[in-house]
N, C-alpha and C positions, 0 to 999 in steps of 0.2 A: 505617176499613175499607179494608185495600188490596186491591187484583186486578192480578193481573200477567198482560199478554197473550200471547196464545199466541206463541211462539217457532219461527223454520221449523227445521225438522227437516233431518238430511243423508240421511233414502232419497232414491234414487233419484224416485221421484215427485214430493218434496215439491221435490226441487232444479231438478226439469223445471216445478214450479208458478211457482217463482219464475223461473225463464228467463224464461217464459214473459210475466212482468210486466213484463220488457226490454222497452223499445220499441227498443230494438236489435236484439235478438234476434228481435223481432217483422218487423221488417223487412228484414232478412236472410234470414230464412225466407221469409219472403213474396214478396222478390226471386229468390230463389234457387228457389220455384218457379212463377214465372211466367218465370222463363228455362228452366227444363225443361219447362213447357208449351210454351213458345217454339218450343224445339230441336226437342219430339217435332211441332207442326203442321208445322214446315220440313222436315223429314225425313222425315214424312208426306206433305208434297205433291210431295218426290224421290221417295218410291216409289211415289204414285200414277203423275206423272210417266215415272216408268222404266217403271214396268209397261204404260201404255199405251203409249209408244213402242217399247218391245221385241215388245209384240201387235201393232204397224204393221208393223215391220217382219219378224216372221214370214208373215203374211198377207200383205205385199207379196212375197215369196217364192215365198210359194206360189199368191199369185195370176199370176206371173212363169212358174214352172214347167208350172203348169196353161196358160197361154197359149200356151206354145212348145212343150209334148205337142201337142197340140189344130190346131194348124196342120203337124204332122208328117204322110206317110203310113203308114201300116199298117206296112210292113216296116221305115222310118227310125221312127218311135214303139218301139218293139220293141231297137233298136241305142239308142237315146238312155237309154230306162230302165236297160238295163243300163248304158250307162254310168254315169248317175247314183249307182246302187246302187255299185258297183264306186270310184267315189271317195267314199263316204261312211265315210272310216275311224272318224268318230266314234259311226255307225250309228243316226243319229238320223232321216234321213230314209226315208219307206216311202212303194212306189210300186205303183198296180195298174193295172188294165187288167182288165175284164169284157163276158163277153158281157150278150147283152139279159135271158137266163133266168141269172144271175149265174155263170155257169162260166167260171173266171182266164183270163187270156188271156198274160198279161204282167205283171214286176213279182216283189215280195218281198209280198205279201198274197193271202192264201190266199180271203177274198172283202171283200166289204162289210162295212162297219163298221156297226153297229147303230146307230138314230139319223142315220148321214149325211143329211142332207137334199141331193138331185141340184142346188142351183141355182147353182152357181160362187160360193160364196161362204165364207171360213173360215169354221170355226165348232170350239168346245169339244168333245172328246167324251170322254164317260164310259169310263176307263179298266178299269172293274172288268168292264161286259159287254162288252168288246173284249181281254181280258187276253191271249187263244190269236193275237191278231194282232202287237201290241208287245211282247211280250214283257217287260220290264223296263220300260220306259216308264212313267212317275209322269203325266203331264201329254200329252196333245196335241192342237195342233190340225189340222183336217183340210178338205180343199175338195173338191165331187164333182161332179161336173158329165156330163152327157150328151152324146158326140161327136154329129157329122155320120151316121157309119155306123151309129149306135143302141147302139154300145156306151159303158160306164159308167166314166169315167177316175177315179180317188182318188187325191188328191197330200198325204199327211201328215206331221207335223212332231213330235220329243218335243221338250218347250219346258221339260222338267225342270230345266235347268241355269239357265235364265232364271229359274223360280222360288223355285229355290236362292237365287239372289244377293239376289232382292226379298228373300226372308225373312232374309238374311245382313243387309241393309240396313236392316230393320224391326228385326230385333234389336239392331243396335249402335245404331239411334234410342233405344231405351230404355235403354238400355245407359248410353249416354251421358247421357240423361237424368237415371239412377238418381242417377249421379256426381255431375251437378251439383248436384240437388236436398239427396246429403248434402256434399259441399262448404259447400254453401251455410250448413244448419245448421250442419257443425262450425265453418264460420268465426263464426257466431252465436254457438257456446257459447262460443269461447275470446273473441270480440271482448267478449262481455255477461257471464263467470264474474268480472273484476275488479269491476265492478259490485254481483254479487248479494256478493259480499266486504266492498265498502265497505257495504253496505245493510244485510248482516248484523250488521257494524261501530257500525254508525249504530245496530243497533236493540238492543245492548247497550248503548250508552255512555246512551242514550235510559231503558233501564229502571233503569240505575243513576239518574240521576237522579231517576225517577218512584218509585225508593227512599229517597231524599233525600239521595243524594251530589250537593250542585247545586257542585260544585269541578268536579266531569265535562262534556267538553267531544265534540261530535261530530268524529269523526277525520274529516282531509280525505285522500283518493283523489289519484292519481296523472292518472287517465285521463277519469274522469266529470266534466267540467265541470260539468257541470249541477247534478251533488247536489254538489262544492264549493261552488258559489256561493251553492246553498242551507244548506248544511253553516254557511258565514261568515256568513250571515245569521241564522239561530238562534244562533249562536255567540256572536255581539254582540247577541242579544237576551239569551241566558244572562248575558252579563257584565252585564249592567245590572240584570238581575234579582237575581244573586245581590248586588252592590253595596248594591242597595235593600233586601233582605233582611237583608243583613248588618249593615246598618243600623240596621234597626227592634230584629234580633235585639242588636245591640250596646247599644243603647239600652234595652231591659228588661231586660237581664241585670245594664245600671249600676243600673236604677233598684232592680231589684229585691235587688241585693247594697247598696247605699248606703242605702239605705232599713231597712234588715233591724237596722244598727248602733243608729241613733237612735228608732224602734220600738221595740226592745230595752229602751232607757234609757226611754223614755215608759212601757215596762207596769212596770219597777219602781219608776220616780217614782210611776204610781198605784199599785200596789201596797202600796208602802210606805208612802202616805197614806191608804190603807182599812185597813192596821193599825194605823194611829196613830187613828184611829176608834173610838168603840163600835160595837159591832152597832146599837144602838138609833137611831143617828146619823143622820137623815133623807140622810146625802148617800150613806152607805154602801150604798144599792142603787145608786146613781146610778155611781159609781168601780165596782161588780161589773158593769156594764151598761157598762163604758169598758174595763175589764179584756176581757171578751167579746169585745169589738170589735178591742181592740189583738192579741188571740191569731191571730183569724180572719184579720188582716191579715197577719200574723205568718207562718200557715198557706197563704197564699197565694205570701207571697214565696220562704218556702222549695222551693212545689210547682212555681215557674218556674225557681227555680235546679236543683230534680233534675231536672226536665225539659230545660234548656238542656246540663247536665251529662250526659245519656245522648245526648242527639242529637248533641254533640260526640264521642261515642262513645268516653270513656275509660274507660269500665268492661268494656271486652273482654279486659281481662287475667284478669279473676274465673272464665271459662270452663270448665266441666269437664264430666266425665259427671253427670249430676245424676238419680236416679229423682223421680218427678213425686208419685207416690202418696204418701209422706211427707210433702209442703208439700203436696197435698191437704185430707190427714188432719188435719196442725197447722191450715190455716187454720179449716176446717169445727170443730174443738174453740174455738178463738180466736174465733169470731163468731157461736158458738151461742146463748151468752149473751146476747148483744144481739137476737140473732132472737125467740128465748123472749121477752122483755122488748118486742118488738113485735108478739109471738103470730104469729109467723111461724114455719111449720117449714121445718126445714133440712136438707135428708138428703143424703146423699152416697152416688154408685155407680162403684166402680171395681174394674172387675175385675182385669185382668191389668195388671201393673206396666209401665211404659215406663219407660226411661233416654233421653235428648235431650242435648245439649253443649249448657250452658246455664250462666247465671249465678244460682244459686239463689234468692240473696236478691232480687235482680232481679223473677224471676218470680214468689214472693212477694207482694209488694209489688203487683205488675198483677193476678196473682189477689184478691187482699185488695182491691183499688180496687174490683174487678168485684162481689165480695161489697156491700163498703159501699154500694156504689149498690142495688144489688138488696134489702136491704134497706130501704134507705129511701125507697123508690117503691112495696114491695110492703104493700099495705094488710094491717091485720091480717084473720086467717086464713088468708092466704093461704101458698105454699111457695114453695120455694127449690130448686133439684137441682143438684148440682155433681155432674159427669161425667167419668171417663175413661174414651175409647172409644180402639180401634187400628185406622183401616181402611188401607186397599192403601196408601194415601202416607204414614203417618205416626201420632203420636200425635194425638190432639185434646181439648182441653179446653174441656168448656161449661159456662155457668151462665145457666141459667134460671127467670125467675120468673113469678108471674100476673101483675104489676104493670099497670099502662096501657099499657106498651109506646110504643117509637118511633115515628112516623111513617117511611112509608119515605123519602121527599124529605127528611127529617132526619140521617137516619143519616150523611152524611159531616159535615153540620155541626156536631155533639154531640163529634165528634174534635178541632174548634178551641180554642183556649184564649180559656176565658171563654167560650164559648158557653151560654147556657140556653137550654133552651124555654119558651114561654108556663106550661104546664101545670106546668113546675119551680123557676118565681119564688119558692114561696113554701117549697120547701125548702130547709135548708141545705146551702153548699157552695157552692164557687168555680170550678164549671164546669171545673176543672183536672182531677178523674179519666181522666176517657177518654183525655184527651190524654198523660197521662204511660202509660198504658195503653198508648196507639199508639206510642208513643218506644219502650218496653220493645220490643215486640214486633215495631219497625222496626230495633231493634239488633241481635236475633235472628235474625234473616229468616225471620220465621217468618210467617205471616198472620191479618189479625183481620177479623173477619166478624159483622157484627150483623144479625141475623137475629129472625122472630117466631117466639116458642116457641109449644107446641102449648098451652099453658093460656092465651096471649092475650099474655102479656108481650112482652119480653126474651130472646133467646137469645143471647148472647155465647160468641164461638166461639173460642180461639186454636187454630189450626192450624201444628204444629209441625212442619213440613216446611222440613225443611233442607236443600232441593235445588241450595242457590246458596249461595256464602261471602258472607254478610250484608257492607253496605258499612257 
């Protein structure tokens, strides 16, 4: 039973997921915005910085001006304003002079500003109910004070241009900010994109394997130390594995081809001594009970060598378009016989015909294993339903029956050679079906799925989805 895991995709998203598992990229980002936090509090504390010092020094201004009205007489206060006003070309400063009942005396301010509060002290004022006095003015602040001869002196300031700059300031903090924060990632994407390449890399070379190319080796990277050294470490684990394997596999493949010769000579030595027999001959059941046994072993050896034979993978020249429904149809005629004969029904549904590039006789052969088994597990009365369905990925072919059924914590190991279970000791068979089953259908790349049918059994599934060029 194979499963292949999910593979990252190239949206957008899927490739920000995997950035994202950069611890490169992770902290890059991370650095790059705790230096744009950085920049924006430092930049924040210049323009808090500015701003109060620029209010120091308008209010010392005007606390300056207001001083030196204030100690002038009547007729010199009077000469001093106008000067004032008369060199203020940038016409930001405004200057009055009121009597006690508020009628102008002196100055560019036609009266009192709403809100001035008289105690010699700056203060903010609200430009919108003072619009008819500054004219143009965004921002100002103002100082009011009561002379000596009970009139009401106002010395104010527009500070528009002062709050221009703060905000000029405030914005290039962010500004700058903005920069470095995507600096920061782009340096992340491009430092951490070889990375997610080599990983990407790694995690085909990894499914060929878990396909059973174990010759596949994890590619080493240029930049990643880290998954190199990891990379050389599974690397020289593979090389020992596949040695070891090669091994065992080299060693059954002798036994089971060297064996197969003199076998051979053993069933017709008895053979040919149970026809040199009467029937009546007390040894003659004994040599048919020898014959039995030498086939069975017979039957074994050959099912390791087609087995060894397709996992080497030299029957991928057989490859064509193949429709499925016809080796269907012949197997379901080919095994009915036997089914009847074990009071099993056997029914077949297949609608619409599917074509797959496939090796016919091949698949054949894994259909027909899947039958023989289902068969002979499924008690009598019981049925049998061979399936072609077509959904969104592909064709699929099931066979399922009421039989006992797998265990689920069994199901991979029923795929091993020679495996039985407890439950199927006492039927015949060499525990070699499935597994030449999975060979077939690991040469295909196609997938097999053992699964419980809805009557209790068995539901054996090949899923012919040929989304990848089989290794």
């Amino acid at each position: 039973m194979t499963s292949r895991p999910a593979r990252p995709s190239d949206g957008s998203a899927a490739l920000f997921s995997e950035l994202w598992r950069i611890t490169s990229f992770r902290l890059t980002a991370l650095y790059g915005g705790l230096f744009a936090l950085a920049v924006v509090c430092l930049f924040a504390l210049i323009y808090w910085q500015t701003a109060r010092y620029q209010n120091q020094q308008v209010d010392q201004i005007l606390r300056n001006q207001a001083h030196v009205f204030s100690s002038a007489t009547s007729d010199q206060l009077d000469d001093d304003i106008a000067y004032e006003i008369a060199r203020d070309i940038r016409h930001i400063s405004f200057f009055g002079v009121f009597a006690a009942d508020g009628r102008p005396l002196a100055g560019n301010l036609a009266r009192v500003p709403h809100e001035l509060v008289l105690n010699g002290k700056p203060q903010a004022l609200p430009v919108d109910r003072n619009a008819d006095l500054f004219a143009q003015a965004l921002e100002i602040r103002a100082l009011g004070q009561t002379l000596d001869n009970g009139n009401v002196l106002v010395v104010a300031r527009d500070v528009a241009v002062l709050e221009q700059i703060r905000q000029s300031l405030l914005r290039g903090c962010f500004l700058i900010a903005a920069v470095i924060l995507l600096l920061g990632v782009l340096g992340g994407v491009f430092y951490s994109l070889p990375a997610v390449r080599h990983i990407r890399g790694i995690d085909r070379a990894a499914q060929r394997i878990a396909d059973g190319d174990y010759s596949q080796r994890l590619p080493l990277g240029l930049r990643n130390r880290e998954l190199d050294v990891l990379a050389q470490i599974v690397n020289a684990m593979l090389d020992e594995t596949e040695r070891l394997m090669g091994e065992v596999k080299t060693a059954s493949d002798n036994i089971a081809h060297d064996l197969r010769t003199p076998l051979t000579r053993l069933r017709a030595s008895i053979y040919r001594t149970q026809q040199s027999l009467e029937d009546s001959s007390p040894h003659h059941a004994a040599l048919n009970h020898a014959l039995t046994q030498t086939d069975l072993l017979l039957a074994r050896f050959r099912a390791l060598s087609r087995i060894s034979e397709i996992e080497s993978k030299r029957r991928r020249a057989g490859f064509s378009p193949t429709p499925l429904q016809p080796i269907l149809r012949k197997l379901v005629g080919l095994y009915e016989p036997l089914a009847n004969q074990g009071e099993v029904r056997l029914t077949l549904a297949a609608g619409a015909d599917a074509i797959v590039d496939c090796d016919g006789e091949l698949l054949f052969e894994a259909i027909g294993n899947l039958l023989d088994n289902a068969i002979k597990f499924t008690p009598a009365g019981g049925a049998i339903r061979v399936e072609l369905d077509i959904d969104e990925t592909g064709p699929v072919i099931s066979v399922a029956d009421s039989g006992p059924g797998i265990p689920s914590d069994l199901r991979k190991s029923v795929l091993q050679r020679f495996y039985r279970a407890d439950e199927a000791r006492n039927v015949p068979g060499s525990g070699l079906g499935l597994s030449l089953v999975d060979a077939i259908v690991r040469l295909h790349g196609f997938d097999f799925v053992l699964d419980e049918a809805s009557e209790g059994g068995v539901c054996a599934r090949v899923l012919c989805r040929q989304q990848r060029t089989p290794q």
